[in-house]
VEXMARGU-973481 format. One record per residue: z, x, y of N, C-alpha, C in turn. Coordinates in pm, 1 decimal, m for minus. Example, Ala and Ser with C-alpha at 12.3 -4.5 7.8 and 13.67 -1.06 7.14 Angstrom:
2
<node n_c3="780.0" n_c1="1319.0" n_c2="m569.0" ca_c3="780.0" ca_c1="1230.0" ca_c2="m450.0" c_c3="780.0" c_c1="1320.0" c_c2="m330.0"/>
<node n_c3="708.0" n_c1="1285.0" n_c2="m225.0" ca_c3="714.0" ca_c1="1367.0" ca_c2="m106.0" c_c3="787.0" c_c1="1290.0" c_c2="3.0"/>
END
This chain:
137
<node n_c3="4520.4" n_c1="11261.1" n_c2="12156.8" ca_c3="4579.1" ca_c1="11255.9" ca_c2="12025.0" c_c3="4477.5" c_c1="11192.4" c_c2="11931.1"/>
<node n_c3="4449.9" n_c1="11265.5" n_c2="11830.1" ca_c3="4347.2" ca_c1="11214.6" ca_c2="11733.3" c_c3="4435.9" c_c1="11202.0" c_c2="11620.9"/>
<node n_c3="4358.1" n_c1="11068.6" n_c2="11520.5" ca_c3="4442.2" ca_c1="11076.2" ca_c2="11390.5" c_c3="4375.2" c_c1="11115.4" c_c2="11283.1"/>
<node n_c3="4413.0" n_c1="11176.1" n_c2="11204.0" ca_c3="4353.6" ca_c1="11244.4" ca_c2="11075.0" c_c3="4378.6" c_c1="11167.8" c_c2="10966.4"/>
<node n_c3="4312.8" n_c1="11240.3" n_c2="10843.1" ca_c3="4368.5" ca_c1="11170.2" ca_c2="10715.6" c_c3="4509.5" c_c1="11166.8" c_c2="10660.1"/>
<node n_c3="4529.2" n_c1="11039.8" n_c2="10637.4" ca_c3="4702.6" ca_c1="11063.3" ca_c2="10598.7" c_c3="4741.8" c_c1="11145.2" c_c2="10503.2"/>
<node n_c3="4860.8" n_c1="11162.5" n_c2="10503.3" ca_c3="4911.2" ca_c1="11262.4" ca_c2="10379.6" c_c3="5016.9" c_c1="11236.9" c_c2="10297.2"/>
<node n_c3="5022.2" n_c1="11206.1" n_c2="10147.9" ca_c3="5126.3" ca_c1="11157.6" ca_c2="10101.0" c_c3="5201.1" c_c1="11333.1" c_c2="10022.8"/>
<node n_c3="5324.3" n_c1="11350.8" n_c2="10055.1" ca_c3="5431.6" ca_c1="11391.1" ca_c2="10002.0" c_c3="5506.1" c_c1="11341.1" c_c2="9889.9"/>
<node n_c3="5547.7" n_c1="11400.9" n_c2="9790.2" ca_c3="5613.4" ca_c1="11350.9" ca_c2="9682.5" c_c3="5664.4" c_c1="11445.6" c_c2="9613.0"/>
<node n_c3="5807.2" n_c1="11394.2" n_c2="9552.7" ca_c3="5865.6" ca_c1="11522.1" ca_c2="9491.4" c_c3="5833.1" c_c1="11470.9" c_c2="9337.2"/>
<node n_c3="5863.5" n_c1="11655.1" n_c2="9260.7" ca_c3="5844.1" ca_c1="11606.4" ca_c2="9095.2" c_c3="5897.7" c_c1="11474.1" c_c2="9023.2"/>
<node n_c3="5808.7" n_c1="11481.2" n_c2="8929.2" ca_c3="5874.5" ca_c1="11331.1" ca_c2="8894.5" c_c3="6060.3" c_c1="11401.1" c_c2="8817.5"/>
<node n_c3="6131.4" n_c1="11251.9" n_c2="8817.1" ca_c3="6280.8" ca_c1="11251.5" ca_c2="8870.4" c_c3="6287.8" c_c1="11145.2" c_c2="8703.9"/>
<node n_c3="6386.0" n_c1="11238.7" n_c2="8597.9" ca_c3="6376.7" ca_c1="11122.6" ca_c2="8501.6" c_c3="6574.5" c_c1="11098.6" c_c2="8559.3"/>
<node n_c3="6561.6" n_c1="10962.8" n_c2="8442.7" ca_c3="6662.4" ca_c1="10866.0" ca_c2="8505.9" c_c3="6826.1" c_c1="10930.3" c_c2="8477.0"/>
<node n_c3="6829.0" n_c1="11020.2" n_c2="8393.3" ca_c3="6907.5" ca_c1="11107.9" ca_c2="8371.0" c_c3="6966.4" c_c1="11163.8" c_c2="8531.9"/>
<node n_c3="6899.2" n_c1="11219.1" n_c2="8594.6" ca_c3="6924.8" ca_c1="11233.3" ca_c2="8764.5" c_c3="6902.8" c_c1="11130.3" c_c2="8851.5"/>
<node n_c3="6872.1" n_c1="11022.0" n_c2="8786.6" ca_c3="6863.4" ca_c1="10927.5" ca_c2="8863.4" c_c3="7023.4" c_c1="10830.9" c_c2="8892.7"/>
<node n_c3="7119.0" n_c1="10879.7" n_c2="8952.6" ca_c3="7240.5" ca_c1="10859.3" ca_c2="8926.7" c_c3="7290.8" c_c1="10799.0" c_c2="9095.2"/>
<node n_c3="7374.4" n_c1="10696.7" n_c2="9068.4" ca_c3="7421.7" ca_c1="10620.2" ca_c2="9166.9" c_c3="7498.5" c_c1="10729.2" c_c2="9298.5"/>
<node n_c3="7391.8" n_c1="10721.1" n_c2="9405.5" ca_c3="7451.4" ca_c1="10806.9" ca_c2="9509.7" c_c3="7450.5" c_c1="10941.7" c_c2="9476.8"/>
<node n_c3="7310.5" n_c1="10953.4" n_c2="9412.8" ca_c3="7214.5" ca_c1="11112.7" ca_c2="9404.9" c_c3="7122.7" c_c1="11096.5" c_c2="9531.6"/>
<node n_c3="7145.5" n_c1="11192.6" n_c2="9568.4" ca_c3="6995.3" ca_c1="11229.4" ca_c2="9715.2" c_c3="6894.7" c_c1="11367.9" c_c2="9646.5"/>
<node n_c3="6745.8" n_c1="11293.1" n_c2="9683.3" ca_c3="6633.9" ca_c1="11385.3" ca_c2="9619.8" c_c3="6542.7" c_c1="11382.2" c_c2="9746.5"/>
<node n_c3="6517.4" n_c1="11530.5" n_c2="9749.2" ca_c3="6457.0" ca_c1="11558.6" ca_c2="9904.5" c_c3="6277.2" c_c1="11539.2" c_c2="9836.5"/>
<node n_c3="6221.7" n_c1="11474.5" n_c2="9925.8" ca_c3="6090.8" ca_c1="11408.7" ca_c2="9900.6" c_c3="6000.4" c_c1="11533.9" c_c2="9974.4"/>
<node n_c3="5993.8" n_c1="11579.9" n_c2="10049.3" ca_c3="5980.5" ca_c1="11708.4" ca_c2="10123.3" c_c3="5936.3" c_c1="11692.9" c_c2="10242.4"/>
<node n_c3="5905.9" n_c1="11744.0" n_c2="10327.7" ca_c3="5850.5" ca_c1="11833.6" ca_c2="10477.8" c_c3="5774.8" c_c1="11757.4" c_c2="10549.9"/>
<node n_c3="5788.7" n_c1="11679.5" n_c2="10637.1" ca_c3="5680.9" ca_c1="11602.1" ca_c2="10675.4" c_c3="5659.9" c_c1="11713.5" c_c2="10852.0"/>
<node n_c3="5561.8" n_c1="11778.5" n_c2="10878.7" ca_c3="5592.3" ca_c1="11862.6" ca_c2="10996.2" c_c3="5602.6" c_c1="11851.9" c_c2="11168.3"/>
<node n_c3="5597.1" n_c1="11866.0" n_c2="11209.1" ca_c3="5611.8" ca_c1="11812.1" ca_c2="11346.0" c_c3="5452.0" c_c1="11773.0" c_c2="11414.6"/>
<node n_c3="5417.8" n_c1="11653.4" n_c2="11495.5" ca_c3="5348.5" ca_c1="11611.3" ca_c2="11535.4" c_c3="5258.8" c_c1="11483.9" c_c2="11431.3"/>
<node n_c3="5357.0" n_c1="11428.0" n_c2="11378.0" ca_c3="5328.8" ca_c1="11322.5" ca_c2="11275.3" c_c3="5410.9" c_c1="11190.5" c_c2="11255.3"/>
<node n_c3="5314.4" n_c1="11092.0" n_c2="11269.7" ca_c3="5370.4" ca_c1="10976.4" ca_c2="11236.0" c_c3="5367.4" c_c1="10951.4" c_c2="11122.1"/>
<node n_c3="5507.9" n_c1="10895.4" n_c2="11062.2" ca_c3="5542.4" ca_c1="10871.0" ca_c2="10912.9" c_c3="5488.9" c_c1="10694.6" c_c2="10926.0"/>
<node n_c3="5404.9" n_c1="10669.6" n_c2="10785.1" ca_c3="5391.8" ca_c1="10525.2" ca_c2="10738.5" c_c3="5463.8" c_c1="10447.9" c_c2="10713.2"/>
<node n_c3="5476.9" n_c1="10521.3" n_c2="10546.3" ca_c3="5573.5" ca_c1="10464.0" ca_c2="10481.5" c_c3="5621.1" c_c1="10552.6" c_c2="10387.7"/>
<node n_c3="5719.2" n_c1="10471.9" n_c2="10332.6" ca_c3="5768.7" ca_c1="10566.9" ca_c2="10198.6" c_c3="5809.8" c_c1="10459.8" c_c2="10095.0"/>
<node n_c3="5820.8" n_c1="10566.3" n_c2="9968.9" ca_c3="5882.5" ca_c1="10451.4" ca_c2="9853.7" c_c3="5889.4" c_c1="10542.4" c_c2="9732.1"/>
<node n_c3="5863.1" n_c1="10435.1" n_c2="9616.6" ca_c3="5895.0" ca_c1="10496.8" ca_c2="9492.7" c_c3="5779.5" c_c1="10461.9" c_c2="9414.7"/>
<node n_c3="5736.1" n_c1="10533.1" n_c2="9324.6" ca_c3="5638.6" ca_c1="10532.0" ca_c2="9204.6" c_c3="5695.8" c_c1="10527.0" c_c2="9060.6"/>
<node n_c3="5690.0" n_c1="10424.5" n_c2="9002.2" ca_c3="5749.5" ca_c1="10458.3" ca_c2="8848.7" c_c3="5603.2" c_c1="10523.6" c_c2="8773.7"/>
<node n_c3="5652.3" n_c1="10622.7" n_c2="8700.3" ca_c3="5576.0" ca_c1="10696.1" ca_c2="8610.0" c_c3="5628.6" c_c1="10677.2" c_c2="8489.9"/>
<node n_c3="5761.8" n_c1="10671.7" n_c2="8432.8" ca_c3="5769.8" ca_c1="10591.4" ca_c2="8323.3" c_c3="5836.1" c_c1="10476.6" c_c2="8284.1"/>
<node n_c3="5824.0" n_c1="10356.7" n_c2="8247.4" ca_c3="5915.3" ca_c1="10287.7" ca_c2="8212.7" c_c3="6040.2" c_c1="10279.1" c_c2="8242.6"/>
<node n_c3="6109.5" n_c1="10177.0" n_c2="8350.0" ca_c3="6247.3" ca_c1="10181.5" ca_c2="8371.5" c_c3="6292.4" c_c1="10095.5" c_c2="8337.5"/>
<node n_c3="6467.1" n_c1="10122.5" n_c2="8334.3" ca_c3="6561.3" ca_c1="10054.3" ca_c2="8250.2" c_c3="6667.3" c_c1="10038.2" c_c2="8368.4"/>
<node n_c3="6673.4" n_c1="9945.9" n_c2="8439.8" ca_c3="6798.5" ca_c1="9902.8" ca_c2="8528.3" c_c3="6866.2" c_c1="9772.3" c_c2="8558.4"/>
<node n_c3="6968.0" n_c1="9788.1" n_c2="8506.6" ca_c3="7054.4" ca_c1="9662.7" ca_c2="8511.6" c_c3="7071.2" c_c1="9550.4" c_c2="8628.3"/>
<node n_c3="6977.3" n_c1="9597.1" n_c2="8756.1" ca_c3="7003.9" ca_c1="9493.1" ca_c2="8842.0" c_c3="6913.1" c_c1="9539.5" c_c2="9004.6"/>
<node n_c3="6938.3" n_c1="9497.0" n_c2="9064.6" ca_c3="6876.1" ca_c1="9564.6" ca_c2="9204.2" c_c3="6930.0" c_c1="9762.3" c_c2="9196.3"/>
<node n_c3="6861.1" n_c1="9801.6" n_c2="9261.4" ca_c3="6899.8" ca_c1="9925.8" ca_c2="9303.1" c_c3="6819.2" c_c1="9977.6" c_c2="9429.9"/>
<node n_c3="6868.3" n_c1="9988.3" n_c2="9541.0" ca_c3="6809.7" ca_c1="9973.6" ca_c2="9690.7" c_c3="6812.2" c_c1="10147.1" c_c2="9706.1"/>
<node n_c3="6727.8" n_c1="10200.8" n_c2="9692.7" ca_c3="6712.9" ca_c1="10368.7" ca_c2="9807.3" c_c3="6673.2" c_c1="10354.4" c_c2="9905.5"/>
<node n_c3="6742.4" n_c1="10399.4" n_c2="10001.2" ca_c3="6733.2" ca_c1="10474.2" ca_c2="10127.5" c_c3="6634.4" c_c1="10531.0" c_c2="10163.2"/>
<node n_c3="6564.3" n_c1="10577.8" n_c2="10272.2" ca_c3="6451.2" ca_c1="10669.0" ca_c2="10255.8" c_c3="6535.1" c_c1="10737.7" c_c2="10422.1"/>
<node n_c3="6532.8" n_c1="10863.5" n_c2="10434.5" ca_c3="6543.4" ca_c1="10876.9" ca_c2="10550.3" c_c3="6588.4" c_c1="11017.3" c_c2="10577.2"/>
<node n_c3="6616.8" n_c1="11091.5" n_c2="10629.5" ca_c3="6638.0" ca_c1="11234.5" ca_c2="10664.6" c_c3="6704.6" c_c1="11306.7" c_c2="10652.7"/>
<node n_c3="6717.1" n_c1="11436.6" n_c2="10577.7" ca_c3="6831.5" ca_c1="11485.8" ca_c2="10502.4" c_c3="6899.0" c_c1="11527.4" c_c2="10696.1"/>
<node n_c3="7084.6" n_c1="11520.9" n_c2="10645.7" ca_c3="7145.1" ca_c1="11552.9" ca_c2="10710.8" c_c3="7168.4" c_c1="11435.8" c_c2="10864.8"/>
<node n_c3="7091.9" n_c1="11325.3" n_c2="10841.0" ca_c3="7052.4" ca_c1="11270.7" ca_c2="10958.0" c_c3="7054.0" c_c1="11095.0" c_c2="10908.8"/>
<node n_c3="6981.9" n_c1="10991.0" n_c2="10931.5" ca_c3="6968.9" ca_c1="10884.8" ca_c2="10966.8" c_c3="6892.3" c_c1="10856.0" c_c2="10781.6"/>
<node n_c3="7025.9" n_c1="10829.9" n_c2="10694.9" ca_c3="6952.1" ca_c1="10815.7" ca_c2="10555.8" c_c3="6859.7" c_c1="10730.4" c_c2="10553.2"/>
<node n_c3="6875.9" n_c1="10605.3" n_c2="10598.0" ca_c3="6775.2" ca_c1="10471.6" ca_c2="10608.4" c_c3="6699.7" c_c1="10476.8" c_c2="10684.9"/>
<node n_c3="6667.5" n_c1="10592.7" n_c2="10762.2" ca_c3="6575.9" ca_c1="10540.3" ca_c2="10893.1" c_c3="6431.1" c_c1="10514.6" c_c2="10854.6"/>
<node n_c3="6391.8" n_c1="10540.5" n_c2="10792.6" ca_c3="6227.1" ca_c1="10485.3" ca_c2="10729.7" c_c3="6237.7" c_c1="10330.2" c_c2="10655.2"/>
<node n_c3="6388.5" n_c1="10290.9" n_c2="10629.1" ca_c3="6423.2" ca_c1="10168.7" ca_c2="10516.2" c_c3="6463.9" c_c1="10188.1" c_c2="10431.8"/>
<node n_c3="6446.7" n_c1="10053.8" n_c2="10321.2" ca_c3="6526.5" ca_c1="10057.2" ca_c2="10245.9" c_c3="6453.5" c_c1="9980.3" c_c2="10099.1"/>
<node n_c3="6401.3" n_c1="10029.9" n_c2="9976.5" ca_c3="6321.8" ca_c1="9937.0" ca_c2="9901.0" c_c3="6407.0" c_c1="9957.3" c_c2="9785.6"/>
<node n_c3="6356.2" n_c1="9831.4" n_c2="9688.2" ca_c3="6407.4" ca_c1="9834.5" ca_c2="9532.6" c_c3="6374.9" c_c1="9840.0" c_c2="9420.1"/>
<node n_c3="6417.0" n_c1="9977.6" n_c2="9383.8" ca_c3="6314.6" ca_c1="10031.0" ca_c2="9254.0" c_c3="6331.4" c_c1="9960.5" c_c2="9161.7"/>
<node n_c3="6412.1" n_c1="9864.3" n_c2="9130.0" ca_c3="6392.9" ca_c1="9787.8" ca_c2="9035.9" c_c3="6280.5" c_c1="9675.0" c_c2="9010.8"/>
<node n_c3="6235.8" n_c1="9669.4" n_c2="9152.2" ca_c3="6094.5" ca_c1="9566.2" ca_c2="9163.8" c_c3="5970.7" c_c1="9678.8" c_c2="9092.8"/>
<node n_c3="6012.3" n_c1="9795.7" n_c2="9092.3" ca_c3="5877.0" ca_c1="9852.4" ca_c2="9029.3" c_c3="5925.1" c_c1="9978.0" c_c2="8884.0"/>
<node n_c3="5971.5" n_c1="9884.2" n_c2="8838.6" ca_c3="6003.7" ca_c1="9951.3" ca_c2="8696.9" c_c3="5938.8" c_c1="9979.3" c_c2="8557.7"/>
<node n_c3="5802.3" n_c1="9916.9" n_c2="8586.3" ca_c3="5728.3" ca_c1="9888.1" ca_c2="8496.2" c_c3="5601.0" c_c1="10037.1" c_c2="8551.8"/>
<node n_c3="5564.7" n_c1="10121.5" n_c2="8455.0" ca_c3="5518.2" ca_c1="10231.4" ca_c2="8472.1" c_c3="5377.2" c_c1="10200.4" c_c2="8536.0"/>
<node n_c3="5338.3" n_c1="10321.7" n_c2="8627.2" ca_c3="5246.3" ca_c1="10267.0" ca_c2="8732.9" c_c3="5257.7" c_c1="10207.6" c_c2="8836.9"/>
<node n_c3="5344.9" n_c1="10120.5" n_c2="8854.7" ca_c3="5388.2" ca_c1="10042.1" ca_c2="8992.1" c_c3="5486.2" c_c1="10108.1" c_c2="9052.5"/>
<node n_c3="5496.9" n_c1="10101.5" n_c2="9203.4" ca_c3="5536.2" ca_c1="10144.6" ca_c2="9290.2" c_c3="5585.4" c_c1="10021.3" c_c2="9434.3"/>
<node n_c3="5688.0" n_c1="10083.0" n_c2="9462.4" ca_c3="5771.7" ca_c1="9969.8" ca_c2="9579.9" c_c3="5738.8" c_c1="10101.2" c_c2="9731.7"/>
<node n_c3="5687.6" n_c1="10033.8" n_c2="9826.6" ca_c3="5741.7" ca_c1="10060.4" ca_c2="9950.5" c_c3="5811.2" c_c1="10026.5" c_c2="10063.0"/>
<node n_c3="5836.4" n_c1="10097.9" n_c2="10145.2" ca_c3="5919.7" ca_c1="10025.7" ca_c2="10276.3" c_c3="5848.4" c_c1="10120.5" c_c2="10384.0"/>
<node n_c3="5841.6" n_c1="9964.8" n_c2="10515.7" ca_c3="5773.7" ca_c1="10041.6" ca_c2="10635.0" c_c3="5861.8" c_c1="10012.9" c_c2="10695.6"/>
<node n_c3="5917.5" n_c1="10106.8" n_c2="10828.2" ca_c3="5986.9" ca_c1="10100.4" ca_c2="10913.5" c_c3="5910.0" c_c1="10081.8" c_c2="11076.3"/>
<node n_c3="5769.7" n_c1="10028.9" n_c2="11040.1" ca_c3="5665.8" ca_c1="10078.7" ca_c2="11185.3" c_c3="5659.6" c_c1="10163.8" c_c2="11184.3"/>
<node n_c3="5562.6" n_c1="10210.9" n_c2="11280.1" ca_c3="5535.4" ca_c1="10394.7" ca_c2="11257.8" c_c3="5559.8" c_c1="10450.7" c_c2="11392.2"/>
<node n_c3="5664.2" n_c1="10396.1" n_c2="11428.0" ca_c3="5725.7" ca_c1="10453.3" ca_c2="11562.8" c_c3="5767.9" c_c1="10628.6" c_c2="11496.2"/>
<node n_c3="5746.6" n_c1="10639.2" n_c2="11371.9" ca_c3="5860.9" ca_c1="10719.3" ca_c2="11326.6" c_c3="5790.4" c_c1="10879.3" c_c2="11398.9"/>
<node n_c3="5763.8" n_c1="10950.5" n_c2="11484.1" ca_c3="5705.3" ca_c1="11051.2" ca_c2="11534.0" c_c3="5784.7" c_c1="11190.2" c_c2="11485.0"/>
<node n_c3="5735.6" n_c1="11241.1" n_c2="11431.5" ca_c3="5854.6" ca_c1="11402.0" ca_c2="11440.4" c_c3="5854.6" c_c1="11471.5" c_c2="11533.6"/>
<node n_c3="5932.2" n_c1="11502.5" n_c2="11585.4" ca_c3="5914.3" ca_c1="11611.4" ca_c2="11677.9" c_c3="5946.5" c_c1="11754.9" c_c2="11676.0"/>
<node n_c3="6030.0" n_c1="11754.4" n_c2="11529.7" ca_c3="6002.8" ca_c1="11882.3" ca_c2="11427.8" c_c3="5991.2" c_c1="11862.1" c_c2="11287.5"/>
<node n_c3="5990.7" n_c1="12026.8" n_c2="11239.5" ca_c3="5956.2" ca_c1="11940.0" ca_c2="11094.3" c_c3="6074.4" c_c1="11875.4" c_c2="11018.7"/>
<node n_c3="6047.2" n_c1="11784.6" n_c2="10937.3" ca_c3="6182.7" ca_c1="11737.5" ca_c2="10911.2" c_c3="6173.4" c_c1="11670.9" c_c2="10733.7"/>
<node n_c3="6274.2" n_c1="11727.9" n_c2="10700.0" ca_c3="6253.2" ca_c1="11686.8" ca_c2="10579.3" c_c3="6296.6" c_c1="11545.9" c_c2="10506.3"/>
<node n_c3="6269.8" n_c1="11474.3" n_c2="10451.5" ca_c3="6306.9" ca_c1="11364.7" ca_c2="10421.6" c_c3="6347.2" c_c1="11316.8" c_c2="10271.0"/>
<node n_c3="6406.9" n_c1="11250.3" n_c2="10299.0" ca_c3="6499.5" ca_c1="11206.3" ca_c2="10180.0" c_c3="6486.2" c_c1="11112.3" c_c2="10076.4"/>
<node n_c3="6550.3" n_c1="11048.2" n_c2="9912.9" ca_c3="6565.4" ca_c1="10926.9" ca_c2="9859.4" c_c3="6750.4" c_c1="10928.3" c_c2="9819.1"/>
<node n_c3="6789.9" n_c1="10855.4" n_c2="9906.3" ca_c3="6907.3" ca_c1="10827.7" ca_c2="9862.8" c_c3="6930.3" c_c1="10663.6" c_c2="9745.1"/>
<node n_c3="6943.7" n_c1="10718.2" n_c2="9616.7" ca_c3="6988.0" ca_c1="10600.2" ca_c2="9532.0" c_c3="7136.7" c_c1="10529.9" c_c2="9604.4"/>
<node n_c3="7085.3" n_c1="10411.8" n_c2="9636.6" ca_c3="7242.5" ca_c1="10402.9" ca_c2="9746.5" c_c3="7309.6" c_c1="10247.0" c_c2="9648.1"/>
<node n_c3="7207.8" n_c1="10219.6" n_c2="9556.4" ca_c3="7238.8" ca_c1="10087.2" ca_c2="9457.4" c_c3="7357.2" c_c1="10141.0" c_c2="9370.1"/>
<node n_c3="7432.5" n_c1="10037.3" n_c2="9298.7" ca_c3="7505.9" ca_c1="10049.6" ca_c2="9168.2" c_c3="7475.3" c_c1="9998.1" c_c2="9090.9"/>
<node n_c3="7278.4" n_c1="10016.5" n_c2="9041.8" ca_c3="7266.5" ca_c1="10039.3" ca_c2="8907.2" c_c3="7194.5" c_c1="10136.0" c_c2="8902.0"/>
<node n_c3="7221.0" n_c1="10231.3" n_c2="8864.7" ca_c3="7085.6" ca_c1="10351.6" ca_c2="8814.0" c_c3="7002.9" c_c1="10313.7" c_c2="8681.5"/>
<node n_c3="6921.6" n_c1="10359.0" n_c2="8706.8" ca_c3="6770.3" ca_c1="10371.2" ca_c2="8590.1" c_c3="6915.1" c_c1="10433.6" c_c2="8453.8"/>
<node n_c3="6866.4" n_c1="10390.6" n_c2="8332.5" ca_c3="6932.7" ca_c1="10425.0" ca_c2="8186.7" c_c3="6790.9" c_c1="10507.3" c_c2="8149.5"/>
<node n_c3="6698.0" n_c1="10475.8" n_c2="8158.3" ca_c3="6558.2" ca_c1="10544.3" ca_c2="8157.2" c_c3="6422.1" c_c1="10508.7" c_c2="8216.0"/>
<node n_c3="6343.8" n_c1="10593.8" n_c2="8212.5" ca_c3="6227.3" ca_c1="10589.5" ca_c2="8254.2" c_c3="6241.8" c_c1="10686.0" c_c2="8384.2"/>
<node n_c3="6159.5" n_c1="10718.6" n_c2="8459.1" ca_c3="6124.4" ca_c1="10856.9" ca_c2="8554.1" c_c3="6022.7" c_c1="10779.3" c_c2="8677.3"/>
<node n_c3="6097.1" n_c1="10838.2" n_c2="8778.1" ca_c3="5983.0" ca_c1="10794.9" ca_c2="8885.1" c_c3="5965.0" c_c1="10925.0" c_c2="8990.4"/>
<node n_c3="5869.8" n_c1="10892.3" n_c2="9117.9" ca_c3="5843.0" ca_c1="10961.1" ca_c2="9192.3" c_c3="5841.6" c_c1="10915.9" c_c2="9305.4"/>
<node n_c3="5918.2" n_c1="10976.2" n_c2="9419.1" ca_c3="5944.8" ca_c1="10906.6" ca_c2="9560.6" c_c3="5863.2" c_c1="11017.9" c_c2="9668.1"/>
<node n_c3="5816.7" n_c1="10929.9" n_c2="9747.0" ca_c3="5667.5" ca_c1="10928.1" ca_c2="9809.8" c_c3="5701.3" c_c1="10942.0" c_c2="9979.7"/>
<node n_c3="5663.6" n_c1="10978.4" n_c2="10108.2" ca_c3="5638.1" ca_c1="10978.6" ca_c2="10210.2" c_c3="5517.0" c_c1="10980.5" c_c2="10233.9"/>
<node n_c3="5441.0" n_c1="10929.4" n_c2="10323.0" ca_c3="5301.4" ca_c1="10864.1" ca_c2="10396.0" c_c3="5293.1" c_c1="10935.0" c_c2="10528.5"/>
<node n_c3="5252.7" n_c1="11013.9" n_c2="10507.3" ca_c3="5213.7" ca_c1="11054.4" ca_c2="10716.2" c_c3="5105.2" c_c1="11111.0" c_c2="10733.9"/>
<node n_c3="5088.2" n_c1="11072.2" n_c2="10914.5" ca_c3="4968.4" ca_c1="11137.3" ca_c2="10917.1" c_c3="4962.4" c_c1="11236.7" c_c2="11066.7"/>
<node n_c3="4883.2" n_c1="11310.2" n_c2="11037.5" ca_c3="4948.2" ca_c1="11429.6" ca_c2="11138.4" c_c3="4845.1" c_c1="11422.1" c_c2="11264.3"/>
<node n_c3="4852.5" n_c1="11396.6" n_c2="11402.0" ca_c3="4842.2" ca_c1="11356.0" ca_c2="11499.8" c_c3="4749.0" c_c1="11480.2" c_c2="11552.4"/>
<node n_c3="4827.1" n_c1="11561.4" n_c2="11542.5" ca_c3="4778.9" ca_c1="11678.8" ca_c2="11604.4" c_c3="4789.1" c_c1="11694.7" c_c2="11773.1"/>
<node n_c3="4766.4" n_c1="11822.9" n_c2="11831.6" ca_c3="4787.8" ca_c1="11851.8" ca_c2="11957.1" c_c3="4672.2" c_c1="11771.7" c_c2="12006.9"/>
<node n_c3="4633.7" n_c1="11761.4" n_c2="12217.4" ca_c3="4536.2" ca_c1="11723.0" ca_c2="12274.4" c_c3="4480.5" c_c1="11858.9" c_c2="12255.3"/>
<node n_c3="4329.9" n_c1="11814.3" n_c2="12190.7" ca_c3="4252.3" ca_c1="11984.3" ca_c2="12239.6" c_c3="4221.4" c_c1="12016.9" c_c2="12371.4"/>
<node n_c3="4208.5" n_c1="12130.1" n_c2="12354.2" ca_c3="4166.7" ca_c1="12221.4" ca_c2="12538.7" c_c3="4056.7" c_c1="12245.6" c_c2="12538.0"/>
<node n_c3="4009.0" n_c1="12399.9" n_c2="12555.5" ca_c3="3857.4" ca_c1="12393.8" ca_c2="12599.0" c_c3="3750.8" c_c1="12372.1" c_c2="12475.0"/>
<node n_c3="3817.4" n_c1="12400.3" n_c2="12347.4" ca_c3="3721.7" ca_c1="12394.4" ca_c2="12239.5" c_c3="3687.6" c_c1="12225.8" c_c2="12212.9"/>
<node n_c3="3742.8" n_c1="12191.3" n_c2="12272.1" ca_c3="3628.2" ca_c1="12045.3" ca_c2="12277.1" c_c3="3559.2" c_c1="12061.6" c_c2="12379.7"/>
<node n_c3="3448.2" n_c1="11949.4" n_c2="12289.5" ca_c3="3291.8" ca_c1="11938.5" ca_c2="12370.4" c_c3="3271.4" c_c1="11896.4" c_c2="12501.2"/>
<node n_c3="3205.8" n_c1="11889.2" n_c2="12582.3" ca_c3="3257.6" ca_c1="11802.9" ca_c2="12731.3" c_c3="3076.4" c_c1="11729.7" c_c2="12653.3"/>
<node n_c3="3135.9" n_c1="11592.6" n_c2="12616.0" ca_c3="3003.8" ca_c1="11517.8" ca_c2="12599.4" c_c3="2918.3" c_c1="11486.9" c_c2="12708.0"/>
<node n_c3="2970.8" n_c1="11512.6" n_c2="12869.7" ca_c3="2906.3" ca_c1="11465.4" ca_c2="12955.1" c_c3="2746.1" c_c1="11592.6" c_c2="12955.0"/>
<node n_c3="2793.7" n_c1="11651.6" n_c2="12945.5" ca_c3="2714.6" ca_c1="11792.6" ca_c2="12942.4" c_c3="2595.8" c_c1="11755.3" c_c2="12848.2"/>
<node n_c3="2615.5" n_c1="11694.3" n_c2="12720.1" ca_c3="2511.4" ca_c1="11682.8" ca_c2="12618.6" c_c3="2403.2" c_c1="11630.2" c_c2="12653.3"/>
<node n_c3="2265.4" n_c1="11678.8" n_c2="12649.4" ca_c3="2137.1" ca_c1="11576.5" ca_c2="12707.1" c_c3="2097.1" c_c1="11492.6" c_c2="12585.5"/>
END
């Protein structure tokens, strides 16, 4: 198992208008043979929220929190961004798409952000097309 360069996923930016208490926004596709980092949120513009607001990060149809749990209200100020690591036990073993559940009761009044997944794709053991270094003089 070799590791490659990571790969961040992110869906369009999300203004606060949809940003609504117990909205789910699919972050997208992370594919099979990959360990997930992390995930989180990016403010891109200016937010406006009355108090904590905790999203979910975690798998449509499946385990909403399983990546964690961060608070976009710690990064409301445009440019900054909150993450959450869950360890990177997180392996796929298909592809699987992943989630931001706003699970707080305050939503954004404004400003727009962008929610993020981190992985990096493992890849198969190679077979014969690797080198046998013993061979090399």
């Amino acid at each position: 198992m070799a590791l490659q360069t990571p790969v961040r996923l992110e869906t369009a930016t999300i203004a606060a208008a949809s940003l609504t208490t117990s909205s789910t926004h699919d972050i997208g596709t992370v594919p099979d043979n990959c360990v997930v980092l992390a995930a989180g949120a990016e403010c891109v513009s200016a937010a406006t929220i009355g108090g904590a607001n905790a999203v979910s990060f975690g798998v449509t149809g499946g385990d909403t929190d399983s990546l964690g749990t961060a608070d976009i209200n710690g990064a409301k100020t445009a440019g900054s961004s909150t993450t959450t690591v869950n360890g990177i036990t997180n392996v796929t073993t298909a592809s699987t798409t992943f989630t931001a559940l706003l699970a707080g009761s305050n939503a954004p009044s404004a400003g727009s952000y962008k929610f993020f997944v981190v992985y990096v794709p493992t890849g198969a053991t190679r077979g014969a097309d690797e080198v046998d270094r013993d061979q090399i003089d």
